[in-house]
C-alpha positions in Angstrom: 4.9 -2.3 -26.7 3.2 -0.6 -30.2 4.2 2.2 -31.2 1.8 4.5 -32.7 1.4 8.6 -32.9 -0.9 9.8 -30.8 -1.4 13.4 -29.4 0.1 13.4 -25.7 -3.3 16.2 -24.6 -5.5 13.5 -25.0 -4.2 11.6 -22.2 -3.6 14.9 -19.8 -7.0 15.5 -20.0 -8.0 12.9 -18.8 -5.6 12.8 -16.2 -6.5 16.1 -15.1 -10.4 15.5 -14.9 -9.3 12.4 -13.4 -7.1 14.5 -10.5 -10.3 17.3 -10.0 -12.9 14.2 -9.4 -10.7 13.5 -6.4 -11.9 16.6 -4.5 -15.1 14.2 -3.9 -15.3 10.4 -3.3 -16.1 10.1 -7.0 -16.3 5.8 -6.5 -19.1 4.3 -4.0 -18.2 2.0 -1.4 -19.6 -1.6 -0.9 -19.4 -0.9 2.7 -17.8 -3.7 5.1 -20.0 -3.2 7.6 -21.9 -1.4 10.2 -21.1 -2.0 14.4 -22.5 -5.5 15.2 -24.8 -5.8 18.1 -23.4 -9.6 18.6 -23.6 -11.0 22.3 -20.6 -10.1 24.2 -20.0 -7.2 21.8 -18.3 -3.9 24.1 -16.9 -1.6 21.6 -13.2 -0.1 22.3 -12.3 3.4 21.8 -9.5 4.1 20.4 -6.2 5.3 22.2 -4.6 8.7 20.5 -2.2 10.0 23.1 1.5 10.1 23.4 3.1 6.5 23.5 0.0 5.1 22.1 0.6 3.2 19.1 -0.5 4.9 15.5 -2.5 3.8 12.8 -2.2 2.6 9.5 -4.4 3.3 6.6 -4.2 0.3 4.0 -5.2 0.8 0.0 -4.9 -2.7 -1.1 -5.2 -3.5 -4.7 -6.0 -6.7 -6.8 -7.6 -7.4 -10.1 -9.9 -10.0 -11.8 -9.9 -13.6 -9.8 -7.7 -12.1 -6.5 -10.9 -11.8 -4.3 -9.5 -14.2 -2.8 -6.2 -13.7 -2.1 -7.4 -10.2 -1.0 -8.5 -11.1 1.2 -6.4 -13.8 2.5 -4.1 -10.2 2.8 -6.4 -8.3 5.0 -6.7 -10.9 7.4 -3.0 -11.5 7.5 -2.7 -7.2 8.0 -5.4 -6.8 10.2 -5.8 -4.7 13.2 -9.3 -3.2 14.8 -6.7 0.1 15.1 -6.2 0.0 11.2 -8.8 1.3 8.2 -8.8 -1.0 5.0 -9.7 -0.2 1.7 -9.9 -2.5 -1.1 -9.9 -2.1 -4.8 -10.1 -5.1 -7.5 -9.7 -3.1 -10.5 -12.1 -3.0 -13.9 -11.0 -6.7 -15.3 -13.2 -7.9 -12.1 -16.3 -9.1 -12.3 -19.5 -7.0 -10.2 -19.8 -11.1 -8.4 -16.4 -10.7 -7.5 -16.3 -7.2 -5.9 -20.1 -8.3 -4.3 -18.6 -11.6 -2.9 -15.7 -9.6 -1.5 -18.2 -6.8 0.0 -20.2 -10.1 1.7 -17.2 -11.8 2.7 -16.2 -8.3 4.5 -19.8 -8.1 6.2 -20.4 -11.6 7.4 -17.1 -11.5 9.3 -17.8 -10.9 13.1 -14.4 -9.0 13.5 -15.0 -6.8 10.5 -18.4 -6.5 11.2 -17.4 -4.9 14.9 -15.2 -2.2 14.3 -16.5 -1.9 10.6 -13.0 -0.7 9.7 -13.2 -2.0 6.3 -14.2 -1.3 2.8 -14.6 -2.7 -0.7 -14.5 0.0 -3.7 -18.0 -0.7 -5.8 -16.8 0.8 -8.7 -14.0 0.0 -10.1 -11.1 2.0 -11.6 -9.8 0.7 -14.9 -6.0 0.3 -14.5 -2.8 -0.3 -16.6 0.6 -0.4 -14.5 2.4 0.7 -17.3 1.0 3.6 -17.4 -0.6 6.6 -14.8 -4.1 5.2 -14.4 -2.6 3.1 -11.7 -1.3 5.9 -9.8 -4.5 7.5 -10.5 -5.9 4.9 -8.9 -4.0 4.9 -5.6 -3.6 8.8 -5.3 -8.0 8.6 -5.1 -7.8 5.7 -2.8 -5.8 8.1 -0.9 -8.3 10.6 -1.1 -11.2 8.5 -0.1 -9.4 7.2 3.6 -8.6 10.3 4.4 -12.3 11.3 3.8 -13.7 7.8 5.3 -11.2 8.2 8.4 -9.8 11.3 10.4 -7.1 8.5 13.0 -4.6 7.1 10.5 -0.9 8.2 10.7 0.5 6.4 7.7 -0.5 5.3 4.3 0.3 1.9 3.1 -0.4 0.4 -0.5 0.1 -3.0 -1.0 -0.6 -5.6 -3.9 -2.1 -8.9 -4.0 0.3 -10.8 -4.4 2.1 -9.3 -1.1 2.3 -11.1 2.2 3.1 -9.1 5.5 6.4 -11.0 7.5 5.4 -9.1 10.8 2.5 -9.1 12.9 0.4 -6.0 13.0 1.6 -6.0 16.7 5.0 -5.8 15.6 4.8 -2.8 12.8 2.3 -0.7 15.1 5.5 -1.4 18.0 8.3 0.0 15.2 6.7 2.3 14.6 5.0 3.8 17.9 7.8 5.6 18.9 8.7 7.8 15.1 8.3 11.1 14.2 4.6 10.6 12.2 6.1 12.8 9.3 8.7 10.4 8.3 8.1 8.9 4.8 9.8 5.5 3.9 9.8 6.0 0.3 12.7 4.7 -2.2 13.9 7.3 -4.1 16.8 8.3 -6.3 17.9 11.5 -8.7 20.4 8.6 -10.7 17.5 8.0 -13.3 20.4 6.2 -15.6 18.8 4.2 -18.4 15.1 5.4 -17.2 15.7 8.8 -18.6 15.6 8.2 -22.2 13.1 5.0 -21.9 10.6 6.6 -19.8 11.0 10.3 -18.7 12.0 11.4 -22.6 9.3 8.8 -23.9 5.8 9.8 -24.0 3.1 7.1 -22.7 -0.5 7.0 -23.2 -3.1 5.1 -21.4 -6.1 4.3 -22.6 -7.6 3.3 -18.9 -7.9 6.8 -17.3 -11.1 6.9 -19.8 -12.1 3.5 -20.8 -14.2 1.3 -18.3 -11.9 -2.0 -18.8 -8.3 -2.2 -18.3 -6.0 -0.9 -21.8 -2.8 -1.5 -22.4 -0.8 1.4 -22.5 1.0 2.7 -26.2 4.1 4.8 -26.5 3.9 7.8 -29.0 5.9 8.2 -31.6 7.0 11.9 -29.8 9.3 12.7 -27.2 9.9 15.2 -24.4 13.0 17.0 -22.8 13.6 16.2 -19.1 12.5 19.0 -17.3 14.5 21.7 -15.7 11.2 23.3 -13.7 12.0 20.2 -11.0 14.3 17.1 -11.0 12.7 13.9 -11.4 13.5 10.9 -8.9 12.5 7.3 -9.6 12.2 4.1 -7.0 10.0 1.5 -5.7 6.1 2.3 -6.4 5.9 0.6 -2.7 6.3 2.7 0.1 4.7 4.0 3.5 3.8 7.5 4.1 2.8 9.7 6.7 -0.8 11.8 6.5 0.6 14.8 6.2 2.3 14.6 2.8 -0.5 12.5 1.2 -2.9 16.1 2.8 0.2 17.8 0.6 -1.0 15.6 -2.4 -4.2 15.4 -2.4 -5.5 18.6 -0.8 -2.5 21.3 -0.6 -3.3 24.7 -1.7 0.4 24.4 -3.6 -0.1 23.7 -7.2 3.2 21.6 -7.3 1.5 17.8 -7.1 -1.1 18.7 -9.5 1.4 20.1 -11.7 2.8 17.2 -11.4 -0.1 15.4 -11.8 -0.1 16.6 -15.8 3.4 15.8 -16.1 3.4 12.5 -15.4 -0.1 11.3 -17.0 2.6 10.4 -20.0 5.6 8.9 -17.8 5.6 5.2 -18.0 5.6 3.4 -14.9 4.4 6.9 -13.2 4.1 4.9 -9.3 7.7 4.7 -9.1 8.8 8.1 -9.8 5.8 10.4 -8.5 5.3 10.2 -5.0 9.4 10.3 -5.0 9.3 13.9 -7.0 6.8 15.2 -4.9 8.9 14.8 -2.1 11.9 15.5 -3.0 10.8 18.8 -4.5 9.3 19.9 -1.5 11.1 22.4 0.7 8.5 21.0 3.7 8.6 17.8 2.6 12.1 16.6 1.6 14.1 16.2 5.1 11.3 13.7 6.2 12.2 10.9 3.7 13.8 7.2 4.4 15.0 5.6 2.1 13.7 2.5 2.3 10.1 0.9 1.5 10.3 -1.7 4.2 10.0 -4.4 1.3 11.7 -7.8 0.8 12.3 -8.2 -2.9 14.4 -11.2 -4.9 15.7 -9.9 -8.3 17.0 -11.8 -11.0 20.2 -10.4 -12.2 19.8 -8.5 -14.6 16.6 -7.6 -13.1 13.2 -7.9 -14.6 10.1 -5.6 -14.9 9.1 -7.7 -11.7 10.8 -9.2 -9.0 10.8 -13.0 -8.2 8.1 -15.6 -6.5 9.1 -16.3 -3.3 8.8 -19.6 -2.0 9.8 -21.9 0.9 13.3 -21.7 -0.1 14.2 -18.1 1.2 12.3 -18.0 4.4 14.9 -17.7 6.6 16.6 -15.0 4.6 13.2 -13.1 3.9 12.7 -13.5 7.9 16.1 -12.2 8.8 16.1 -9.2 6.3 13.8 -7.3 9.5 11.2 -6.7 6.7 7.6 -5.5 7.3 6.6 -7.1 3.9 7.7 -9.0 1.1 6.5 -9.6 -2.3 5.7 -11.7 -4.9 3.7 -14.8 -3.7 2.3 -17.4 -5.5 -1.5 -17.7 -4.0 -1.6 -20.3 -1.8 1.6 -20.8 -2.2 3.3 -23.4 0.5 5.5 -20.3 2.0 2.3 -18.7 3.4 1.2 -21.3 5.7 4.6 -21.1 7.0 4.3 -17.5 7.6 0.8 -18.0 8.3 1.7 -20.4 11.5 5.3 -19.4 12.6 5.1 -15.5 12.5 1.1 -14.3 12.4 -0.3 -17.4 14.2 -3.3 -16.8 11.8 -5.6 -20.2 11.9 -6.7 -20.8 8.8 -9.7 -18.2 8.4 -8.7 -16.1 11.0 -6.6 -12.8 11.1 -3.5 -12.4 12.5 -3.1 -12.6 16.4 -2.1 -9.5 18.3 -2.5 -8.7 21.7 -6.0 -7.6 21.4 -6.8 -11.2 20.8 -8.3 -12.6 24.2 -8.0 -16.4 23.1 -4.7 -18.4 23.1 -3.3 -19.2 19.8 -2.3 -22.7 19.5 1.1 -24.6 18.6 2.3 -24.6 15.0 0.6 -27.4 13.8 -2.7 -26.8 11.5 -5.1 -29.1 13.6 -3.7 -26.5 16.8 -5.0 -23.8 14.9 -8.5 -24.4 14.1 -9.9 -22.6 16.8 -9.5 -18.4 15.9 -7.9 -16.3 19.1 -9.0 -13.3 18.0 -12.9 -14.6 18.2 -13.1 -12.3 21.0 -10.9 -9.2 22.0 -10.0 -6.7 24.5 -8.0 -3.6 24.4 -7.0 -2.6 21.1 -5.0 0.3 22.6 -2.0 -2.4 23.5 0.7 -4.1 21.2 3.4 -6.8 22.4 6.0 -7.5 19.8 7.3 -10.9 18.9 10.9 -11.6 17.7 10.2 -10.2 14.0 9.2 -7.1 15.5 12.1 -6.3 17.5 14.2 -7.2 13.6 11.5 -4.5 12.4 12.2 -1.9 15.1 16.0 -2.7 15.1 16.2 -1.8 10.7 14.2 1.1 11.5 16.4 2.4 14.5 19.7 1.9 11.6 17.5 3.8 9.3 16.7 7.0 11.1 19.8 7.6 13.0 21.0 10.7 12.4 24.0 10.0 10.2 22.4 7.3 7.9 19.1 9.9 7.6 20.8 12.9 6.7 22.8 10.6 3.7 19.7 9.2 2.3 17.7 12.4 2.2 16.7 13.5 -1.1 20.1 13.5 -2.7 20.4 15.5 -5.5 22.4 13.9 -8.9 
């Protein structure tokens, strides 16, 4: 990465008028839909009550020539209880967000509980650097203005692949406290300290219109002593009321933060986990976990390995929700496709809501889509990777492993 001196302020500011747009939903929609007045059509309310099972609220992310395996995701995470919102950043074409938007609307399932939605305009992003978060704090900001239901925030990537039905995650997780948080984090910052924290970034994308790479300045920074810093996965799934704390609070602590880390490289894996951690309200409702199945090479890379047919089993066994990275159309996502989702090739994955009867394994069996007509959404039966799910989450929240993985200060 260049190295070139350049005045930190620059970036802030536009960090900062980046952070006040998200007061309003600054980006327009492509909307996915309006409620379909197809034959047969009886709209289902949904359920909020004690026992009933929660909702998930999905910012899914791509960027130029992953329309596609967008939405290949969304059908592989979808559930009429959920709300979707998808994002294929500036180095997408206006075709490619438009195709996306009319593969959204011409969907009968989509088109009924119109649960989905494509961002028109998109944000410019550079993972490197904060833009990215920027990105995903103001698709934050726009469910919670599109929907009032959802319990829990989930970002994902396009090149992740859900190893549970939506059946089996809405099961794990029915019976939690809705604060918890499963967000990696850790006060160890080791080598990150003086390579990121100490380093100041600057990315052009929080005010150019295309995707910039990011450029290190040729000043540096102390750590601060106003707040310790914590770093982890930039993956995670968190409850409504600390992304409200984000986005909305009256406590000046996340915007602060906000300016802070404009110039951190890598900002999505350290400021969600400083937030929290630095929050007297916040901090005792963290698990330490993002509910992600990784493979690293050793020493480990920037980014983990592609999976592929070879670590199935293992990726089935770990009691995952997710895993991550996937070649598109990789051979591995059939397999999930067919063994665990029971998704026929252009459907979505089956769930109890589905009135029609999947068929066996084989791709010919599968043809016809089970969810082509539905019932009550209210209901979820788990299958065998959702009882591995609600078993990891059980070891993760018992009282003794909780109270050791809570914010631990270094």
């Amino acid at each position: 990465m260049r190295q070139l001196r350049f005045s930190p302020w620059i970036g802030i500011a536009a960090f900062v008028v980046g952070a006040l747009a998200l007061r309003v939903l600054s980006h327009s929609l492509l909307r996915g839909g309006i409620p379909a007045a197809d034959q047969g059509f009886r709209p289902v309310a949904l359920s909020r009550g004690p026992g009933d099972p929660p909702v998930f609220a999905y910012w899914m992310s791509g960027t130029g020539g992953e329309g596609e395996k967008i939405l290949r995701l969304l059908k592989a995470v979808y559930h009429p209880r959920n709300s979707y919102l998808l994002h294929l950043d500036a180095d997408s074409t206006a075709g490619e967000r438009r195709r996306l938007a009319l593969a959204i609307q011409s969907d009968r399932i989509f088109k009924a509980f119109a649960n989905v939605e494509v961002v028109g305009k998109p944000h410019a992003v550079d993972r490197t650097g904060s833009s990215v978060l920027a990105a995903a704090v103001n698709g934050a900001a726009v469910l919670l203005k599109i929907s009032s239901d959802w319990d829990w925030f989930i970002n994902l990537s396009a090149s992740d692949y859900p190893v549970v039905t939506q059946d089996d995650l809405l099961h794990a997780f029915t019976s939690l406290p809705r604060d918890l948080n499963f967000i990696d984090h850790t006060s160890d910052l080791g080598w990150k300290e003086s390579e990121r924290f100490d380093k100041i970034i600057v990315d052009p994308s929080l005010h150019m219109d295309k995707n910039t790479e990011s450029f290190f300045a040729s000043e540096t920074r102390a750590t601060p002593d106003a707040f310790t810093l914590f770093t982890g996965s930039p993956w995670f799934i968190l409850s409504r009321p600390f992304v409200e704390h984000c986005v909305h609070s009256w406590d000046n602590f996340p915007r602060k933060l906000l300016m802070y880390f404009a110039n951190v490289a890598y900002s999505m894996e350290s400021y969600f986990q400083t937030v929290i951690c630095n929050s007297p309200e916040f901090r005792n409702t963290t698990v330490n976990s993002d509910l992600r199945y990784f493979l690293w090479d050793d020493p480990p890379g920037l980014d983990p390995r592609f999976l592929n047919q070879s670590q199935y089993k293992e990726m089935i066994k770990s009691g995952a929700a997710f895993a991550r990275r996937f070649m598109e159309d990789d051979s591995v996502l059939e397999k999930i496709d067919k063994k665990i989702l029971r998704r026929s090739p252009n459907g979505v994955g089956v769930g109890k809501w589905c009135l029609g009867r999947p068929g066996g394994r084989k791709r010919k069996e599968l043809e016809e889509d089970p969810c082509s007509s539905w019932g009550d959404i209210n209901v979820v039966v788990p299958g065998p990777s959702g009882k591995r799910l609600r078993s990891l989450v059980s070891g993760l929240i018992s009282d003794e492993k909780l109270r050791s993985n809570q914010c631990r200060f270094a």
